[in-house]
N, C-alpha and C positions, 0 to 999 in steps of 0.2 A: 515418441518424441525424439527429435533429433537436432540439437542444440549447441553450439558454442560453448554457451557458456551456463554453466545449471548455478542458480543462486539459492541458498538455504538460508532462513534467519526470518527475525519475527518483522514483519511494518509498524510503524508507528501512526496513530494521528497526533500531530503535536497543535497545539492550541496556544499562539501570540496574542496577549494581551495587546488590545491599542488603545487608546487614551477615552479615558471616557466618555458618554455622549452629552448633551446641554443637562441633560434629566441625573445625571451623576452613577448612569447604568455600566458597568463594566462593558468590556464588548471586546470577543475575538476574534481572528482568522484563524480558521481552523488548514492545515496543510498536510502535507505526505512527506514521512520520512523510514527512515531505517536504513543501515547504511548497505544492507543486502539488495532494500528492495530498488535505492537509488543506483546501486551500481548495475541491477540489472535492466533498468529504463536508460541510465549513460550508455552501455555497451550497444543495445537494441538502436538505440539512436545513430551510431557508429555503423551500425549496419551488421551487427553480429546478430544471430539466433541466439535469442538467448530463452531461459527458462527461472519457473518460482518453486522452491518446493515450502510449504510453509501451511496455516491454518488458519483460518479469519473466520469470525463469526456470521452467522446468517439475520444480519442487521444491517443497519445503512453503513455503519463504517465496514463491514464485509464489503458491498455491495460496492459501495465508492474505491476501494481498493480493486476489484474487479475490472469495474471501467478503464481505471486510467491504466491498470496491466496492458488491459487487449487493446486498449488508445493507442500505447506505445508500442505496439507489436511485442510484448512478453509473452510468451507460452505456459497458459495459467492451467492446462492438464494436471498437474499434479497439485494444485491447492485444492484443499479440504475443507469442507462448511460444515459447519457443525454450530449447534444449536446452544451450546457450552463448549468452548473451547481447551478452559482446562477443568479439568474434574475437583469437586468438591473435596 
């Protein structure tokens, strides 16, 4: 791999509440944060090679982090899937 810019640090899903629906159900949007994984989707955007090193589960929030890496042109070679991400 050969990159600009290598970003380290964990992603986030973060979950906004929006106003409830007629039936009085909570209801969210769920989105992408972390301030590693956004700077290296901003720089990739810019036109920089950029890279993840980090760990995500092998579940749909793994899976939905994956996407939008290699959507944005990030270099997701070095992220780990694991089944448990951190040990018991």
């Amino acid at each position: 791999m050969s990159v600009d810019l290598l970003c380290m640090g964990e992603p986030m899903l973060e979950y906004s509440q929006l106003p409830a629906d007629s039936e009085g159900r909570r209801l969210y949007l769920e989105g992408f944060g972390g301030d590693t994984s956004n700077t290296a989707i901003a720089a990739a955007r810019q036109g920089a090679g950029t890279g993840y090193v980090t760990a995500v589960g092998e579940d749909m929030g793994g899976d939905a982090f994956l996407q939008l890496w290699r959507s944005e042109g990030v270099d997701t070679s070095t992220v780990i899937r694991r089944a448990r991400v951190f040990p018991t």
